[in-house]
FIRO-546812 format. One line per 2 residues: number of its first residue (from 1); for each residue x, y, z of N, C-alpha, C. Coordinates in Angstrom, 2 decimals, padded with zeros to 5 digits. Atoms other than C-alpha are relative to their C-alpha. Layout:
BEGIN
NUM = X:Y:Z:X:Y:Z:X:Y:Z  ...
//
This chain:
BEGIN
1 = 000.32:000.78:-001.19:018.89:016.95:002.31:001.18:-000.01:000.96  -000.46:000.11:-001.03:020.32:016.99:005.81:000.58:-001.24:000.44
3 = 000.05:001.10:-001.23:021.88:013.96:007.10:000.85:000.21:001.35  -000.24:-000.53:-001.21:022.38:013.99:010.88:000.04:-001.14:000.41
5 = 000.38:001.61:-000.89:023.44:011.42:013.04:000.48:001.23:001.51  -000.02:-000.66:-001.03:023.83:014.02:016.06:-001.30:000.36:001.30
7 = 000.92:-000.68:-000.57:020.85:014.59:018.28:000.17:001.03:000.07  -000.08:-001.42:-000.46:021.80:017.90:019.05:000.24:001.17:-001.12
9 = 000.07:-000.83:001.74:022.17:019.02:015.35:-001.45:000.03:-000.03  001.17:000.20:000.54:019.04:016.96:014.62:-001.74:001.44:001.21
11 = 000.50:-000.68:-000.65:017.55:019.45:017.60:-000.50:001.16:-000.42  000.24:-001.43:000.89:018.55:022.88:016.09:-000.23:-000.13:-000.91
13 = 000.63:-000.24:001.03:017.58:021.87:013.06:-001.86:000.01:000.02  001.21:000.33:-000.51:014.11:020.69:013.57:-000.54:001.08:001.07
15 = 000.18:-001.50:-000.99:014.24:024.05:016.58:-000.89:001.02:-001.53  000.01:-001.42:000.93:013.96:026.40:013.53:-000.84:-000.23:-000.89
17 = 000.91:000.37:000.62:011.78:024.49:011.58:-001.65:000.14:000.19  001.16:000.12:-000.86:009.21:024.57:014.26:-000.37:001.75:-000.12
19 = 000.11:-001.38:000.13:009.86:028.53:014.69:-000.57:000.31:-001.54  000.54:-000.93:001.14:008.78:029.09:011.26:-001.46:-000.59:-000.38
21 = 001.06:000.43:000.15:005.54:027.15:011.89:-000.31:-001.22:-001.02  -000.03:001.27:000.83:006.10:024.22:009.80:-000.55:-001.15:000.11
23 = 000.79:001.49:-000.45:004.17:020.79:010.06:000.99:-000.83:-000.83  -001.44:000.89:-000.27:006.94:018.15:010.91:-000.52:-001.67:-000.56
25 = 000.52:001.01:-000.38:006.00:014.50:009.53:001.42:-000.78:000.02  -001.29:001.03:-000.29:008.72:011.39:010.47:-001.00:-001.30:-000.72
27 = 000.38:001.20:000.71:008.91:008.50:008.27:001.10:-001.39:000.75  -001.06:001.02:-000.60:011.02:005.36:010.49:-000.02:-000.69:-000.70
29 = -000.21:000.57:001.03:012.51:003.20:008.73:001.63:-000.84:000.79  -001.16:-000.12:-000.20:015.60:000.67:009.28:001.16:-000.45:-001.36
31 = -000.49:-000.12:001.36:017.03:001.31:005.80:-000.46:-001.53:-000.96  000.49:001.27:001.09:017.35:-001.27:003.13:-001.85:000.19:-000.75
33 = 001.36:-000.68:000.12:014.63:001.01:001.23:-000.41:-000.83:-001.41  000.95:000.79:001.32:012.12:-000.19:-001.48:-001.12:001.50:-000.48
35 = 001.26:-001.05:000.52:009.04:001.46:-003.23:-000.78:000.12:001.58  001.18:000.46:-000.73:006.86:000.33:-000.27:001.03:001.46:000.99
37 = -000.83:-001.11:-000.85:009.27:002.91:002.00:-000.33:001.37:-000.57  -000.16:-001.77:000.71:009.30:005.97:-000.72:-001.62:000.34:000.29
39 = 001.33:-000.46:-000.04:005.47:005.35:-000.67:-000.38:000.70:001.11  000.32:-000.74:-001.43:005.30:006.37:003.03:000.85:001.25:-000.02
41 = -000.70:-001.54:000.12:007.77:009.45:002.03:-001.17:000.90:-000.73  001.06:-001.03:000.51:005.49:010.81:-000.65:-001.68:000.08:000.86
43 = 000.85:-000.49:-000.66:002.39:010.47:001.58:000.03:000.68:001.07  -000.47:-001.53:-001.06:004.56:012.32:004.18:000.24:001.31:-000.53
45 = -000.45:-000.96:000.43:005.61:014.72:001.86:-001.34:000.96:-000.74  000.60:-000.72:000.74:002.10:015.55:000.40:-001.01:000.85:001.50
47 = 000.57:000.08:-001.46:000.79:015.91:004.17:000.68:001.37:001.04  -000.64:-000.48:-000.97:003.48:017.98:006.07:000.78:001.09:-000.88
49 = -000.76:-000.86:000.50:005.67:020.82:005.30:001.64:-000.66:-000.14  -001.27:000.71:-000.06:008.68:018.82:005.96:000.21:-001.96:000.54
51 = -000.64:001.48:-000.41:010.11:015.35:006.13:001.25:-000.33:000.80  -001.37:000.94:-000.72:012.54:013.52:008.42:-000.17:-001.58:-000.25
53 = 000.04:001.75:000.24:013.03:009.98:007.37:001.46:-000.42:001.09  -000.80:001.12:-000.67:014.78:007.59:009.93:000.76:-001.22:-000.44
55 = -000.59:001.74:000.26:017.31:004.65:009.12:000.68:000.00:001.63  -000.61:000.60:-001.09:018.36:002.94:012.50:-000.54:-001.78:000.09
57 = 000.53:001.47:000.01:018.55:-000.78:012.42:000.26:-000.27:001.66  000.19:-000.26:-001.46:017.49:-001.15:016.00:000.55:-001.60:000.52
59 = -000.95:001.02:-000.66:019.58:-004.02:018.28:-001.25:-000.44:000.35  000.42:000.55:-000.67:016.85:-004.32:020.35:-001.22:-000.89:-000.01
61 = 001.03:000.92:000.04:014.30:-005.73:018.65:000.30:-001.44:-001.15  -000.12:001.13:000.77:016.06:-008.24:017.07:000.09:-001.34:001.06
63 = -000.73:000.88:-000.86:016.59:-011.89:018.93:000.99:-000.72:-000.16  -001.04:000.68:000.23:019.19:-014.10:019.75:000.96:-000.24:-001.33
65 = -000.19:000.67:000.78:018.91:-015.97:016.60:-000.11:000.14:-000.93  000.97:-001.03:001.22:017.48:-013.15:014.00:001.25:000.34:-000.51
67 = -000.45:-000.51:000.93:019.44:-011.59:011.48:000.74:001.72:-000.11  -000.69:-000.95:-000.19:020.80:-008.81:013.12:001.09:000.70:-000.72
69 = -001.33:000.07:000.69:024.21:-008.77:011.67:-000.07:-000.03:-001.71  000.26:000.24:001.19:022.75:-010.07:008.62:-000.84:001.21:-000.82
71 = 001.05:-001.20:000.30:020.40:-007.10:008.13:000.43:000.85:-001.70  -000.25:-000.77:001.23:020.97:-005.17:004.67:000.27:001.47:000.87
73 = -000.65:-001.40:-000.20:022.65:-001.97:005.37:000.72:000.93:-001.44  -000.09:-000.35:001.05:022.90:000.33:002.54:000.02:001.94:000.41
75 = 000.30:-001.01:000.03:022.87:003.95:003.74:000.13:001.17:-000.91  -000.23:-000.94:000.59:024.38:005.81:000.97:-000.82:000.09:-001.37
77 = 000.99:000.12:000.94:022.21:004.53:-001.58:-001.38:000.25:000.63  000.81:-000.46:-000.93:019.38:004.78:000.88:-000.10:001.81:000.23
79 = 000.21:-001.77:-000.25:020.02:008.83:001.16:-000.18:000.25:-001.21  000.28:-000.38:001.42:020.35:008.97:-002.21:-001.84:000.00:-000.61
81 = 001.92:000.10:000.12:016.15:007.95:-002.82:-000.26:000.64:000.80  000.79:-001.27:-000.52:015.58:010.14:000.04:-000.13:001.22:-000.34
83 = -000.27:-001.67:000.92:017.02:013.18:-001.33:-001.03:000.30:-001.20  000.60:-000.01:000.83:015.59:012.44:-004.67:-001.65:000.23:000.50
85 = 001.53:000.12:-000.45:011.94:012.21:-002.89:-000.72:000.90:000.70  000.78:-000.73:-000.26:012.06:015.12:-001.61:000.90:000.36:002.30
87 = -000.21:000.07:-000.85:013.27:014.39:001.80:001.14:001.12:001.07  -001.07:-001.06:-000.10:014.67:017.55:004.01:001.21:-000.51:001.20
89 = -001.01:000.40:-000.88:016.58:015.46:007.02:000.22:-001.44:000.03  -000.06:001.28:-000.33:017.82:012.05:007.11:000.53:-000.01:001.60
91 = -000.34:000.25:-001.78:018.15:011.02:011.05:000.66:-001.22:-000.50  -001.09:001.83:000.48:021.20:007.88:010.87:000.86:000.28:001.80
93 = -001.32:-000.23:-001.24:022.18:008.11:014.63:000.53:-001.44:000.08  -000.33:000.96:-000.21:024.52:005.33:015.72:-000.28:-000.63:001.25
95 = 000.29:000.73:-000.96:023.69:002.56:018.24:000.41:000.94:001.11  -000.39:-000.81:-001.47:025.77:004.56:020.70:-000.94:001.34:000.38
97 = 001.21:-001.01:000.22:023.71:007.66:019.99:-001.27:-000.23:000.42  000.83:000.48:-000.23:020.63:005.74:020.20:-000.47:-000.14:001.86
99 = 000.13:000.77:-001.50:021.22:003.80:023.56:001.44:000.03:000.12  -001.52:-000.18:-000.35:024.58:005.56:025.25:-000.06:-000.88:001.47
101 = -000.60:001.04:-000.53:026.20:003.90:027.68:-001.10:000.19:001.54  001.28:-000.27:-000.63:023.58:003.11:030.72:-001.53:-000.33:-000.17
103 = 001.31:-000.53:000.61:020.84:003.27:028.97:-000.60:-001.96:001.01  000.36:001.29:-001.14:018.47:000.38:031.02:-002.02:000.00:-000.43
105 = 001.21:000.09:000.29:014.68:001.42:029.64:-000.37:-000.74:-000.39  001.03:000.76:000.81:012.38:-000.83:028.46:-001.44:000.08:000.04
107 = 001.31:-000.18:000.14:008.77:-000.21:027.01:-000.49:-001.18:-000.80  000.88:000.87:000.54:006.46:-002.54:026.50:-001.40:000.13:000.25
109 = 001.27:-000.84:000.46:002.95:-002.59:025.44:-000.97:-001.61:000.20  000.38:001.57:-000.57:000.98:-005.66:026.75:-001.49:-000.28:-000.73
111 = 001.52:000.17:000.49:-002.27:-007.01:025.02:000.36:-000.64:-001.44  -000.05:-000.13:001.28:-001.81:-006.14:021.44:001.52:-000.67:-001.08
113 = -001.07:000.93:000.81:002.00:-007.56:021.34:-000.19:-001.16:000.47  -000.77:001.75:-001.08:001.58:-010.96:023.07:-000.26:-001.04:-001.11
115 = -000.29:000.82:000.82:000.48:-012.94:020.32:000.64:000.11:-001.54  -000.59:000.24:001.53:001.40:-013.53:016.26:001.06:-000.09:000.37
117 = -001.27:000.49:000.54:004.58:-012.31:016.20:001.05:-000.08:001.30  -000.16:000.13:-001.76:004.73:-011.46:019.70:000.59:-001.29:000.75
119 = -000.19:000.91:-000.34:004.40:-014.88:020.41:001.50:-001.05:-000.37  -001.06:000.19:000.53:007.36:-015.81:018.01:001.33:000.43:-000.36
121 = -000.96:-000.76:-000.39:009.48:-013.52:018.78:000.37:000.49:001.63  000.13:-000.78:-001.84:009.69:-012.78:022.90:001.05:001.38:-000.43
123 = -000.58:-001.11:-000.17:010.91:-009.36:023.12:000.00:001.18:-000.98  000.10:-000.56:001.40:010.33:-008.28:019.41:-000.56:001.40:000.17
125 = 000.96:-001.40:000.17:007.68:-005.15:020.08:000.54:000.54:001.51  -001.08:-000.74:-000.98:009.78:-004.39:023.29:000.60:001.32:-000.63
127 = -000.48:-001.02:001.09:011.99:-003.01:021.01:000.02:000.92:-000.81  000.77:-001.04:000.53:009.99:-001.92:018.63:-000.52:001.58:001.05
129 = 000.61:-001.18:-000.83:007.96:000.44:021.10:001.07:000.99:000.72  -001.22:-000.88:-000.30:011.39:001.66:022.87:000.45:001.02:-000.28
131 = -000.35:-000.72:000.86:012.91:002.91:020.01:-000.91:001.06:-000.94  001.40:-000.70:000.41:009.62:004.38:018.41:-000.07:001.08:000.88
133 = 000.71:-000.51:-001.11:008.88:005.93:021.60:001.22:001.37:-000.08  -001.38:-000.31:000.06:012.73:007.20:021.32:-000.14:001.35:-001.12
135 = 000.56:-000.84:001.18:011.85:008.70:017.92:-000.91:001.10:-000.18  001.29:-001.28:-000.01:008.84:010.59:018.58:000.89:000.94:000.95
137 = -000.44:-001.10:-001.26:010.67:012.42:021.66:000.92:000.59:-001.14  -001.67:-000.59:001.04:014.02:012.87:019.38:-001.18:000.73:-001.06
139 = 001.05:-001.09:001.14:011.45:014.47:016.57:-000.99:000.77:000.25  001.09:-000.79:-000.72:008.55:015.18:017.96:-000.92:000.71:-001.28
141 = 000.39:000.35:001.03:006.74:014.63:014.79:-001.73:001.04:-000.13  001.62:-000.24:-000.22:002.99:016.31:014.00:-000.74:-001.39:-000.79
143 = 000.21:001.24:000.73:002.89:013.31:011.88:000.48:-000.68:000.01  -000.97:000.95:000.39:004.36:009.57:011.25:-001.11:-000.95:-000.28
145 = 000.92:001.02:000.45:003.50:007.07:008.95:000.98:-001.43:-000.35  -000.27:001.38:-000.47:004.16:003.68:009.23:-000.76:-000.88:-001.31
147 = 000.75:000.48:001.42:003.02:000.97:006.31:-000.53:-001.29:000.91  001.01:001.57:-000.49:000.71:-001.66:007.09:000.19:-001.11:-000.10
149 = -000.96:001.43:000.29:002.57:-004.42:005.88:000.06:-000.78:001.56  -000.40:000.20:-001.21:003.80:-004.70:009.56:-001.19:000.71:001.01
151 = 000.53:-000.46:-000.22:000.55:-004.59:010.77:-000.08:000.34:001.39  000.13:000.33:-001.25:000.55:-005.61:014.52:001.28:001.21:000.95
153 = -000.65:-000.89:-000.15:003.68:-003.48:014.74:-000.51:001.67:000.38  001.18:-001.39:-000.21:001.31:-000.39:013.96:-001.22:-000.07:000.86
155 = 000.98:000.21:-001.33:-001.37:-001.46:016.64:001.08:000.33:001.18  -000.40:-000.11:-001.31:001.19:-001.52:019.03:000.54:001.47:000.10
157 = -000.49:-001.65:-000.35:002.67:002.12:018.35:-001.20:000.60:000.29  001.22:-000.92:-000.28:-000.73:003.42:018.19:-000.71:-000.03:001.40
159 = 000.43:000.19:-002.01:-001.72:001.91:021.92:000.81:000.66:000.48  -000.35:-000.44:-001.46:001.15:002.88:023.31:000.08:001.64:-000.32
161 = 000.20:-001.19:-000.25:000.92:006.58:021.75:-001.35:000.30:000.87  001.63:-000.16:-000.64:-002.72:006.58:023.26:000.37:-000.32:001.59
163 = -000.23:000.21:-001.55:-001.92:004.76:026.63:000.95:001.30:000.66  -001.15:-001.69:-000.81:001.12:007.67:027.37:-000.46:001.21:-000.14
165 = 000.44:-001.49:000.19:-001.13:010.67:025.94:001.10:000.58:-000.87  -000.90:-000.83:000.86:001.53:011.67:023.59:-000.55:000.66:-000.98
167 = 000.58:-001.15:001.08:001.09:014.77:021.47:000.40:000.22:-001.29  -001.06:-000.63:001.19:003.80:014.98:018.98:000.54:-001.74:-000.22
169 = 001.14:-000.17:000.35:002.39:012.57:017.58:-001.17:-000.38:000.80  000.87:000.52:-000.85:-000.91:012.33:019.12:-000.30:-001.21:-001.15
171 = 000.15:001.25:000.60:-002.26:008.65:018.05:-000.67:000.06:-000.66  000.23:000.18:001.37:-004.28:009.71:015.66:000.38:000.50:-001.13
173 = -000.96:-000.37:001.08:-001.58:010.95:013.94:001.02:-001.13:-000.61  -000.74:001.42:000.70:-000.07:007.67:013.19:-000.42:-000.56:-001.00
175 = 001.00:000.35:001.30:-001.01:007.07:009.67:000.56:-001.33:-000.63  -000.07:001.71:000.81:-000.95:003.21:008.11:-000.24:000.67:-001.22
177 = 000.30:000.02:001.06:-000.59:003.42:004.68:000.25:-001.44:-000.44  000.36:001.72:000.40:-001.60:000.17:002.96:001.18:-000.52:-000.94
179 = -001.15:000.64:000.48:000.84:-002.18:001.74:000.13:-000.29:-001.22  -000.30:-000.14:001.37:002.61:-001.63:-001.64:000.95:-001.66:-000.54
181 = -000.40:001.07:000.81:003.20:-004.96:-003.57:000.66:000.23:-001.04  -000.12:000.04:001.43:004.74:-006.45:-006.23:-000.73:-000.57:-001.01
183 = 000.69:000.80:000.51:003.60:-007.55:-009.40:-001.31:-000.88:-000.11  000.68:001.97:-000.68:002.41:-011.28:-008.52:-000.60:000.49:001.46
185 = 000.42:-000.07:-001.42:001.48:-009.82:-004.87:000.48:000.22:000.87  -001.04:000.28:-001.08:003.94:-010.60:-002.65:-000.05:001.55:000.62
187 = -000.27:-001.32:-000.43:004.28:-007.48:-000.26:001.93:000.31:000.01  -001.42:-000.29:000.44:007.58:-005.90:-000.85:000.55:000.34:001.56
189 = -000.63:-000.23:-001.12:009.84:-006.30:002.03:001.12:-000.18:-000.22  -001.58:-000.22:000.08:013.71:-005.85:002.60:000.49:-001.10:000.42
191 = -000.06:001.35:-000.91:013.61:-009.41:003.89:-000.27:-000.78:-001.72  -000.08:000.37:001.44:012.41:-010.13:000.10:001.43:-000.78:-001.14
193 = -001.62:000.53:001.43:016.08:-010.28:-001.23:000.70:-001.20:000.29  -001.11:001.16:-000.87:016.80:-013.22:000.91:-000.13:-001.23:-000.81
195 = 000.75:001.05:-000.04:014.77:-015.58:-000.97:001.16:-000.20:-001.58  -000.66:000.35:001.16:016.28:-017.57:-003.93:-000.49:-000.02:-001.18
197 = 001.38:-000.51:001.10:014.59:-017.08:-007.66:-001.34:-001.19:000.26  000.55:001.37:-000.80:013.12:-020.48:-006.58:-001.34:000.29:000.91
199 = 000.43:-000.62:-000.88:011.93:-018.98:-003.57:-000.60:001.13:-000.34  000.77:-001.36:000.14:010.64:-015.63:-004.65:-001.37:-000.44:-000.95
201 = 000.96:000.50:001.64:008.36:-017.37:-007.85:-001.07:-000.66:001.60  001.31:000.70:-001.08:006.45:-019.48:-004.49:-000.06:000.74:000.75
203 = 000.50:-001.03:-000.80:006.47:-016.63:-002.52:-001.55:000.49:-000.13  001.20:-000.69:000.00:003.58:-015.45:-004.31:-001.53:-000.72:000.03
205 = 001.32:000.76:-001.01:001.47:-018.17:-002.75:-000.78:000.43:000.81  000.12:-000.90:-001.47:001.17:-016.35:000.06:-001.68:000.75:-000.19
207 = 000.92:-001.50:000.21:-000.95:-013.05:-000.99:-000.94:-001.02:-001.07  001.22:000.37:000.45:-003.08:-015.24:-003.16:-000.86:-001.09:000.45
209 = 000.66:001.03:-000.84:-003.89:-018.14:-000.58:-001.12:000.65:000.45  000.44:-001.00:-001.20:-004.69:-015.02:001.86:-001.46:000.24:-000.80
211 = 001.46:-000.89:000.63:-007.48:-013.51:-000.94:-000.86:-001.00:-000.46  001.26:000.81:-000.15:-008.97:-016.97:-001.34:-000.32:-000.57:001.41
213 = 000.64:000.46:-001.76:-009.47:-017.92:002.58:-001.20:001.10:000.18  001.00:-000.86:-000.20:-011.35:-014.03:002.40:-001.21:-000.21:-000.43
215 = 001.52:000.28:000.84:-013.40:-015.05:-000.26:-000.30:-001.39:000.93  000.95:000.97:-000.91:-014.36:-017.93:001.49:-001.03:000.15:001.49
217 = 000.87:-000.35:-001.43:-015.21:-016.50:004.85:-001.26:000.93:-000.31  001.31:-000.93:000.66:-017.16:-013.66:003.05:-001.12:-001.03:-000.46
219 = 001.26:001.01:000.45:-019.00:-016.80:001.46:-000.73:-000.25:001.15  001.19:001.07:-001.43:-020.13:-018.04:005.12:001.15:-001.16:000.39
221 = -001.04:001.19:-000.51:-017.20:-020.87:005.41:000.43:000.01:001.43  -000.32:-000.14:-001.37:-016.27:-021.39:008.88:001.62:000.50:000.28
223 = -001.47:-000.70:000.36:-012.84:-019.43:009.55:000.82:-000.77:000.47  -001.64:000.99:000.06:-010.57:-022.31:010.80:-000.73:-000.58:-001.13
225 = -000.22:000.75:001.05:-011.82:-024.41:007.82:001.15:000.74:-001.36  -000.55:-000.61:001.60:-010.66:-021.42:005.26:001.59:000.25:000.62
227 = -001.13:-000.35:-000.52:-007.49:-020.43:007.48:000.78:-001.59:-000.32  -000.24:001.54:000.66:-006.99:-024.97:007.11:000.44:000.28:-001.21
229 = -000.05:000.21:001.12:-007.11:-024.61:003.72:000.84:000.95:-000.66  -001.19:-000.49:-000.06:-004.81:-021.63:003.73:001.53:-000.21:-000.22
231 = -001.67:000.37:-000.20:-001.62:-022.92:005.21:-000.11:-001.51:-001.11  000.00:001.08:001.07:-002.29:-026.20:003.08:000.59:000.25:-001.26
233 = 000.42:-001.24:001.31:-002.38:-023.80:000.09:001.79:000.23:-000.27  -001.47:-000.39:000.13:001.24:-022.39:001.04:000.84:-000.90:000.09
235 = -000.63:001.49:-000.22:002.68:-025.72:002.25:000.41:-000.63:-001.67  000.05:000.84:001.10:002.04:-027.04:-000.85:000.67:000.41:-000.75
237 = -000.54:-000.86:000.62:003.53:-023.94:-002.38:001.81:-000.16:-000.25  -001.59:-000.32:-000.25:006.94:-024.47:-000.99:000.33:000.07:001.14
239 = 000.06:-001.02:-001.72:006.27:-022.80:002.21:000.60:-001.37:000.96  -000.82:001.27:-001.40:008.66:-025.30:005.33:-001.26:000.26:000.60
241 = 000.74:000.62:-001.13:006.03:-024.50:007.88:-000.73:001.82:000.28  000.76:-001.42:-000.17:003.31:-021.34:009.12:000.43:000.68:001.46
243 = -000.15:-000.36:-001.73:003.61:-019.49:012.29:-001.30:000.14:000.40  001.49:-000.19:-000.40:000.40:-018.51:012.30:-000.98:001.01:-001.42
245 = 000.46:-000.28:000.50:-002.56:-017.67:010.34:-001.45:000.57:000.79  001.33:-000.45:-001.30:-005.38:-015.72:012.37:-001.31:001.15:-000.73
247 = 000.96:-001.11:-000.20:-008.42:-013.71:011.82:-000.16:000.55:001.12  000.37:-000.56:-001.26:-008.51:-011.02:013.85:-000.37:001.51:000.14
249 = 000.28:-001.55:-000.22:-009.81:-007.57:015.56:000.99:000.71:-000.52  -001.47:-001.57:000.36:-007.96:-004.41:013.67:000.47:000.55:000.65
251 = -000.19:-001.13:-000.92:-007.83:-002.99:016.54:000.62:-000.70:001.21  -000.36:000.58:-001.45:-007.22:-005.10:019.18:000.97:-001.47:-000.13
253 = -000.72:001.73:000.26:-005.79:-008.34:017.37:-000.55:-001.01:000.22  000.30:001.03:-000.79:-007.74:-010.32:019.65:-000.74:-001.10:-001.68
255 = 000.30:000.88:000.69:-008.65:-013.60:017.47:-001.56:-000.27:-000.24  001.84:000.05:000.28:-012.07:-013.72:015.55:-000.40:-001.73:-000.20
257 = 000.79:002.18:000.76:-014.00:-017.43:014.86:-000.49:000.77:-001.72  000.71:-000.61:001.89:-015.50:-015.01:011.59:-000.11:001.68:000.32
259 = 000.40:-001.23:000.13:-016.31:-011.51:010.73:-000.61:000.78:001.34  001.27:-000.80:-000.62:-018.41:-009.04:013.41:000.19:001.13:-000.92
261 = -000.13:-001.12:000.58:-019.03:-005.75:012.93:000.94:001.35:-000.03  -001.18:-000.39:000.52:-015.69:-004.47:012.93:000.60:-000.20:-000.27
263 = -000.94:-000.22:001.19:-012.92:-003.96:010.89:000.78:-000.95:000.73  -001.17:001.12:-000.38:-010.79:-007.25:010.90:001.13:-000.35:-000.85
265 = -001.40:-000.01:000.95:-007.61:-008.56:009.56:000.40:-001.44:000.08  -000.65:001.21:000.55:-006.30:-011.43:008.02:001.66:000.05:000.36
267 = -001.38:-000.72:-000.77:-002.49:-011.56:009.64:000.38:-001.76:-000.24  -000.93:001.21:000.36:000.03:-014.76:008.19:001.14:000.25:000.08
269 = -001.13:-000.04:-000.06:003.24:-015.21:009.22:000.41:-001.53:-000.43  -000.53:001.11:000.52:005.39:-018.22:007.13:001.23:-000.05:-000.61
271 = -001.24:-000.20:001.17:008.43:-019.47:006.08:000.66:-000.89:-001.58  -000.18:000.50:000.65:010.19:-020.20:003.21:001.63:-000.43:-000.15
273 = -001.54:-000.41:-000.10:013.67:-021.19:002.93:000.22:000.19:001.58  -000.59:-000.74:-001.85:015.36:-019.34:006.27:-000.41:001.29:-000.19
275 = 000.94:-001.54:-000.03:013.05:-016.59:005.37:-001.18:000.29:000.55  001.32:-000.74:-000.59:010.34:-015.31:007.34:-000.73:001.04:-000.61
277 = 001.15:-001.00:000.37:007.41:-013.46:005.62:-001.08:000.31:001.14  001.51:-000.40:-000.83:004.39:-011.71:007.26:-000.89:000.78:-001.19
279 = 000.74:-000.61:000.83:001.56:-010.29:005.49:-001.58:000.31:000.37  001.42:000.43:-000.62:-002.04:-009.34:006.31:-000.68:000.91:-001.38
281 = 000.98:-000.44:000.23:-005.28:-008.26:004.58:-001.08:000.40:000.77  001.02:-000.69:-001.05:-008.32:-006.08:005.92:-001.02:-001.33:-000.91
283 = 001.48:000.55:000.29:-011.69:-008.24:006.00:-001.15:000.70:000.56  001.16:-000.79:-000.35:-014.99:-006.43:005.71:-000.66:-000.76:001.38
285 = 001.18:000.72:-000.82:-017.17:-006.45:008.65:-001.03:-000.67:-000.82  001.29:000.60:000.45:-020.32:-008.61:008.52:-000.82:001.14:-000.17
287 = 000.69:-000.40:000.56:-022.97:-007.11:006.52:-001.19:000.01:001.53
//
């Protein structure tokens, strides 16, 4: 494996790759890797002729008061599971690299980020989309897959590949792969290690509140009563307080009262401790 923190390496390499007809997929990522990460390598790797996996812990979508600084940074152990997985380039450019001196862009993607986390974060999918947007140009990917965990995240790359017409990847090359748990449930996030053993044991409130509110709505229950009975659920768990608990369009986010006949999503953001979780589940359309 390659690691490159150069654009202009990462260029000619990826140049010659292309010349020999190769199908390119990009896995982003801002290190601090888990299973739930390798999983989106091996479904890049069974997909594409080649892999580029991304670590950049991006400035800009963090706020004020977030964890920036605090972030897990691990890159050498981090290359190490890439290598092993298969992986032929690691991309590690540095902030300066990223966004050199000047730099003044900002993309944003209006609709699909304004509420959940949108709402609890101002500027959060700014960022996100920026740097994404950043990524596809710098790679120029035939593929990238993204994990569902962070679901609203993946709505918003997929609009704004669609709104700009981008090819490399075109948007329906943005592949969600569904979110790899642990154990007990909990979705495995790099935000996970924050919690105390305390904290991790009521974590797994969460993912099993979420799969009885479904079963309830599937029963017919009215969806603020089961979403009520939700955050109650986690509260009780441990959980300080919810951000939000929503049924909503897969596609669009927009907020359901219950089921229609498309594909919806269960989407909870809560904390525990000074930890912030998110997590969602798909809910069948109505029958």
């Amino acid at each position: 494996m390659q690691t490159v923190k150069s654009l202009g390496v990462l260029r000619t390499t990826l140049g010659q790759w292309r010349k020999d007809g190769a199908r390119i997929a990009l896995v982003p990522t801002m290190g601090a890797l888990h299973e739930g990460h390798l999983t989106l390598v091996r479904r890049a790797r069974a997909e594409a002729d080649h892999v580029v996996a991304s670590i950049f812990v991006n400035p800009k979508q963090f706020g004020p008061n977030e964890d920036l600084d605090a972030y897990p940074r691990q890159l050498a152990a981090d290359a190490a599971m890439l290598e092993a997985e298969g992986v032929g380039v690691l991309w590690a450019p540095t902030v300066e690299e990223m966004y050199p001196s000047g730099f003044v862009t900002n993309v944003g993607v209006s609709g699909v980020s304004d509420g959940l986390c949108g709402a609890a974060r101002p500027g959060h999918f700014d960022g996100v989309a920026t740097v994404v947007l950043k990524l596809f140009n710098q790679v120029q990917p035939d593929l990238a897959f993204f994990g569902e965990k962070d679901f609203q995240q993946l709505a918003v790359i997929r609009t704004m590949a669609r709104d700009l017409d981008l090819t490399a990847p075109h948007a329906d090359n943005i592949i969600g792969v569904p979110t790899v748990r642990e154990a007990d449930g909990l979705a495995m996030s790099s935000r996970n290690r924050y919690l105390t053993s305390e904290q991790r044991t009521a974590a797994a409130a969460l993912p099993r509140a979420m799969k009885t509110a479904i079963a309830a709505i599937k029963a017919g229950a009215p969806g603020a009563e089961a979403l009520a009975q939700l955050q109650a659920e986690i509260i009780a768990a441990g959980f300080s307080s919810v951000d939000y608990a929503v049924l909503a369009d897969a596609t669009t986010l927009a907020p359901l009262a219950a089921p229609g006949k498309a594909p919806a999503r269960l989407l909870v953001a809560a904390r525990i401790g000074s930890t912030r979780l998110i997590d969602n589940m798909p809910v069948a359309p109505a029958p």
